[in-house]
C-alpha positions as CSV (number, residue, x, y, z in Angstrom):
1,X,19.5,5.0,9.3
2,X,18.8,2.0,8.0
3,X,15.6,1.3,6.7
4,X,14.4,-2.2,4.9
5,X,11.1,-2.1,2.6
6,X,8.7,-4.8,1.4
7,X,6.7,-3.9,-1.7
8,X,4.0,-6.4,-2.6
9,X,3.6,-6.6,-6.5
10,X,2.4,-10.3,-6.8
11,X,-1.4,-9.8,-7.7
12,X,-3.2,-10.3,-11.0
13,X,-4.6,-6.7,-10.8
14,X,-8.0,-8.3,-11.9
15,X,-10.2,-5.6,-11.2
16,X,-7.8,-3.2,-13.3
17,X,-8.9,-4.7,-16.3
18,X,-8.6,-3.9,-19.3
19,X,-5.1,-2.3,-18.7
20,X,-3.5,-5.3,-17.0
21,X,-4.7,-7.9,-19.8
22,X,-0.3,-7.6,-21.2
23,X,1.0,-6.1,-18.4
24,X,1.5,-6.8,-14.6
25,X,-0.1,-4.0,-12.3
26,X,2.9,-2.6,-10.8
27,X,4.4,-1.9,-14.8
28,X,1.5,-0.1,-15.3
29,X,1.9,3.9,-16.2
30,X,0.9,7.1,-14.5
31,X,2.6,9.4,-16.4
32,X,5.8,8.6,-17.8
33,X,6.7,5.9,-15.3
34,X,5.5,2.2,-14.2
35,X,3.5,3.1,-10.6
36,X,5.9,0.7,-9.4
37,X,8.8,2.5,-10.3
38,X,7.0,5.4,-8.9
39,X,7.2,3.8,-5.2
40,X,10.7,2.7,-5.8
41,X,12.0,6.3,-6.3
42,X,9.9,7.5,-3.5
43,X,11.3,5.1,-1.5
44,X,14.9,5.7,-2.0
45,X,14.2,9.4,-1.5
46,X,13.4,8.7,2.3
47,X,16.4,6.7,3.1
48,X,14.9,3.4,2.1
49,X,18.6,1.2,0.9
50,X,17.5,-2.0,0.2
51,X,13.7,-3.4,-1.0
52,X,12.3,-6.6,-1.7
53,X,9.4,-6.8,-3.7
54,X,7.3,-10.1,-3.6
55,X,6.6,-11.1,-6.9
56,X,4.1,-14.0,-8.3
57,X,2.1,-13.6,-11.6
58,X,4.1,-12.4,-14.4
59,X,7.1,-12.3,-12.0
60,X,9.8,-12.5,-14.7
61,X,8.4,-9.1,-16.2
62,X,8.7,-7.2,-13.1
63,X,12.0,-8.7,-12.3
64,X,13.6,-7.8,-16.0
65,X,12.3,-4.2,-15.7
66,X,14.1,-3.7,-12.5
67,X,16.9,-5.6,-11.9
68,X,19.2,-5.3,-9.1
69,X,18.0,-2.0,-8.5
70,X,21.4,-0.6,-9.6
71,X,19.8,1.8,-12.1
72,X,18.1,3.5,-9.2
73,X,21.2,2.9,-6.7
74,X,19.5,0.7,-4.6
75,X,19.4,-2.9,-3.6
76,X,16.8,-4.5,-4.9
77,X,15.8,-8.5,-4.7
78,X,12.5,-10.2,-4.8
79,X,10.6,-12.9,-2.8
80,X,8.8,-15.3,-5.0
81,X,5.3,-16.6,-4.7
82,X,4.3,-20.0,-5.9
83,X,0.9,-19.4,-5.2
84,X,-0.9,-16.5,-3.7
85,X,-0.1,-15.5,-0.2
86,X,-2.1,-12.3,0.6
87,X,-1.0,-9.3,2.2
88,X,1.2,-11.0,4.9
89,X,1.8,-14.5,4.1
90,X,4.5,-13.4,1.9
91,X,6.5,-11.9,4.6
92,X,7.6,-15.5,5.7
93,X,9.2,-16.3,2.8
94,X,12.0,-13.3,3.5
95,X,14.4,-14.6,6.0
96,X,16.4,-11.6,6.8
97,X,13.8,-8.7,7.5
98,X,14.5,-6.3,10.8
99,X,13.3,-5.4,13.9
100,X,11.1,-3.1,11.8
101,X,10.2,-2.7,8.1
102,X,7.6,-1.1,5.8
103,X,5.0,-3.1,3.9
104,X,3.1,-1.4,1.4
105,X,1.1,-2.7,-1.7
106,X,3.3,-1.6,-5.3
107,X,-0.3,0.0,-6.6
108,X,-0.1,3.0,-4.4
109,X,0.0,6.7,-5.8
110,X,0.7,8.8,-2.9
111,X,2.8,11.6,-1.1
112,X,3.0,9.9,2.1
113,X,6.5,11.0,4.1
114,X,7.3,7.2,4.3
115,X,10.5,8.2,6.3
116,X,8.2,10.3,8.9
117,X,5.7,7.2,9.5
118,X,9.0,4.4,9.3
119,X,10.8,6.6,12.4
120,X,7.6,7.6,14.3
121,X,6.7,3.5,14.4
122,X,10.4,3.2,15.8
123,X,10.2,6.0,18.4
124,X,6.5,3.9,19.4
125,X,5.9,0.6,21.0
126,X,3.6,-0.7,18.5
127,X,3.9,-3.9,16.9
128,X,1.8,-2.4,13.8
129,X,1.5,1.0,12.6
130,X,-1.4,1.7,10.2
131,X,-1.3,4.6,7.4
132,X,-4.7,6.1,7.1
133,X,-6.8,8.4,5.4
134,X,-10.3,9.6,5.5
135,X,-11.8,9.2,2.6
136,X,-15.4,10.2,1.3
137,X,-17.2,8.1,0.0
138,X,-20.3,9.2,-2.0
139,X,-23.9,7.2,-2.8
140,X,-24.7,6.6,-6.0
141,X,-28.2,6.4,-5.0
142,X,-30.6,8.8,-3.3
143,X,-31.1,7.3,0.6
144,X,-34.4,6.8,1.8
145,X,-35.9,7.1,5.2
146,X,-39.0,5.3,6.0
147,X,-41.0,4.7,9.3
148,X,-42.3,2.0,10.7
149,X,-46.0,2.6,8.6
150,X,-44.1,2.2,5.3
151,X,-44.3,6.1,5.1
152,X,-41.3,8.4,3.8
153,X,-39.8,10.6,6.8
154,X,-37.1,11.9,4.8
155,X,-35.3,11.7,1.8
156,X,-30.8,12.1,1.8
157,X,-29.8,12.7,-2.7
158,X,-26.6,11.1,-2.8
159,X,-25.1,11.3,0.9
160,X,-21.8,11.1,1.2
161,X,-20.0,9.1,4.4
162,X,-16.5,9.4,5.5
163,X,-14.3,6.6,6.3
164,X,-11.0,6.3,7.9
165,X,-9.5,3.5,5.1
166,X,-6.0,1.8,5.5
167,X,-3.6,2.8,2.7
168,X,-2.1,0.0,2.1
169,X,1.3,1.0,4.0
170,X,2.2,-0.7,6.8
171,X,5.2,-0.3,9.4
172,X,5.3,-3.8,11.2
173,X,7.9,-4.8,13.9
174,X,9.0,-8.5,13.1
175,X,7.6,-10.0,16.3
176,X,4.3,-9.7,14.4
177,X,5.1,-12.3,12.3
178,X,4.8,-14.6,15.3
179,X,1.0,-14.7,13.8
180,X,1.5,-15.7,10.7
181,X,1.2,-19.1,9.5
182,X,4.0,-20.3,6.9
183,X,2.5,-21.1,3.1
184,X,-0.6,-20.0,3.4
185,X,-3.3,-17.4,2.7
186,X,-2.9,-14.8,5.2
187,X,-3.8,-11.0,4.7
188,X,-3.3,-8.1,6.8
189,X,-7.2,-8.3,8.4
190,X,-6.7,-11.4,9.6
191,X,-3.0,-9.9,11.8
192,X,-4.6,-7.1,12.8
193,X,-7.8,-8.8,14.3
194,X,-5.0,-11.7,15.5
195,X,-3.4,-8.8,17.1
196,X,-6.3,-7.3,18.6
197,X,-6.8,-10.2,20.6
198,X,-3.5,-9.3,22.9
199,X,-2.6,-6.3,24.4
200,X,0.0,-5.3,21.9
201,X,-0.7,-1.8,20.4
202,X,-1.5,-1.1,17.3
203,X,-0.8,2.3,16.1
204,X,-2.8,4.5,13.0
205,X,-1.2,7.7,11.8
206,X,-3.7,9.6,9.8
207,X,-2.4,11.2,6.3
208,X,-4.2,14.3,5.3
209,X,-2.3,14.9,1.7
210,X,-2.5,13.0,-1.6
211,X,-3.8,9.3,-2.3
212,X,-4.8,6.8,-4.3
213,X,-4.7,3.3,-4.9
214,X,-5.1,2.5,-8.7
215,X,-6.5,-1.0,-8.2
216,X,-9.6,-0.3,-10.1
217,X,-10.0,1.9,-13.4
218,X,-11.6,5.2,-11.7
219,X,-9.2,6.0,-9.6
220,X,-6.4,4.3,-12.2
221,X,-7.2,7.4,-14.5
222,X,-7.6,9.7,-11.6
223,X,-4.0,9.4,-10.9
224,X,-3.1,9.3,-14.6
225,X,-4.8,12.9,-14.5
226,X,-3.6,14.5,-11.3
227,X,0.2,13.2,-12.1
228,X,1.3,15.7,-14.4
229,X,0.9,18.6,-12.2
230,X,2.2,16.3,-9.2
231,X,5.2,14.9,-10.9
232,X,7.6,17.4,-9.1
233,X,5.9,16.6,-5.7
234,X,5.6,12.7,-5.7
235,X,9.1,12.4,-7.6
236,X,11.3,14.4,-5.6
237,X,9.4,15.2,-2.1
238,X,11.1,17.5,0.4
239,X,12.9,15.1,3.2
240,X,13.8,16.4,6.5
241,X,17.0,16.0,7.5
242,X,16.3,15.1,10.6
C-alpha cells in the first residue's frame, strides 16, 4: 500500500533550549541518531515510501543531513516555510498529498504502529484521526481544600490527574484541508474545533505503549535515558504483515 507522510520540522525548538542554540530540533540526538532520523526509519519500517518534511528555520541543515532520502531508500522532499505556518497551515503548500496521509510533529520519540493507526483511519469514515495517550500529570504543589469559612477541609500532597493528550500524530483525509486558510497561521486546534462544528467524525485511537515528545528539556533527557534499552524496539519494530 501506499502510504504518503508529512513530518513537520520547521520550529525553532525554543523551549528546548539550551540544546537547540546550533542545532535545529529535529537534528537533535537521542542516542546515536538525530530524533528526526529516528521518525524517518520508523516510518519506512511501516510501509511509509515517500515523506515530505516541512522545513523553515535552519532549513538548509535539515535538508543537507537528509537529502533525497536515498540513504534510507526512501523518497524524501521538503515543503518550505517562509514564515511560520503552524501545525496545518503548512499542509497547503504541498500540492500532491492523498486522499489520506499522516501528519506528525519530527520531535516525537515513540513506538506507535504508525502503519496500524494509517490503515484503521482508511477502513473509518473520519476526516481526522487523533493519536492519544493518557498521560499523568503530577502537582508540583500540595492542593488545598478550603470551605466557604476560610477553613481547611482537606489537604491532597502532590495529586496527580490524568489526561488524554494528543501525540502529535495525526491521520487526516485531504478534504480536511477545505478548512484551512492558504498562508497563514493555522494549527491543528483551530481544524479540529473548525471540524467540530459539522457533522464529520473525528476519530481518537488511544496508545497505551511508549511516548514522549522531547520539546522541552525533561522529557528531552528522559528519552535520551530510556533509548538505549529501547533502541531495538523503536528502530526495528515488529510489522504485521497484514
Amino acid at each position: 500500500m501506499f502510504r504518503r507522510a508529512v513530518v513537520l520540522a520547521g520550529g525553532k525548538g525554543t523551549r528546548l533550549r539550551p540544546y537547540t542554540v546550533t542545532m535545529p530540533k529535529p537534528l537533535v540526538p537521542v542516542g546515536d541518531y538525530p530524533i528526526l532520523e529516528i521518525v524517518i526509519k520508523q516510518l519506512i519500517a511501516y510501509g511509509f515510501d515517500h515523506i515530505t518534511v516541512a522545513v523553515g528555520h535552519q532549513a538548509d541543515i535539515i535538508r543537507s543531513y537528509f537529502g533525497d532520502g536515498s540513504k534510507w531508500g526512501v523518497k524524501i522532499d521538503y515543503s518550505i516555510e517562509n514564515e511560520p505556518l503552524g501545525t496545518v497551515g503548512p499542509l497547503k503548500l504541498i500540492p500532491d498529498l492523498p486522499e489520506n496521509f499522516l501528519l506528525m510533529n519530527g520531535d516525537i520519540l515513540t513506538n506507535l504502529n504508525f502503519g496500524e493507526l494509517f490503515d484503521n483511519h482508511a477502513r473509518s469514515r473520519n476526516i481526522l484521526t487523533i493519536a492519544s495517550y493518557l498521560r499523568k500529570e503530577t502537582s508540583r504543589y500540595g492542593v488545598l481544600s478550603v470551605n466557604d469559612q476560610g477553613h481547611l477541609d482537606g489537604f491532597k500532597e502532590k495529586p496527580s490527574t490524568s489526561l488524554e493528550v494528543g501525540m502529535g500524530v495525526y491521520i487526516v483525509n485531504k478534504k480536511a484541508l477545505d478548512y484551512v486558510p492558504s498562508g497563514e497561521l493555522y494549527g491543528f486546534d483551530r481544524l479540529a474545533r473548525d471540524i467540530l462544528n459539522t457533522s464529520l467524525p473525528i476519530g481518537v485511537q488511544r496508545h497505551t505503549g511508549y511516548w514522549l515528545d522531547i520539546g522541552v528539556p525533561e522529557d528531552y533527557q528522559k528519552a535520551v535515558d530510556d533509548f538505549d534499552s529501547m533502541k531495538n524496539e523503536l528502530l526495528m519494530p515488529k510489522v504485521s504483515s497484514h
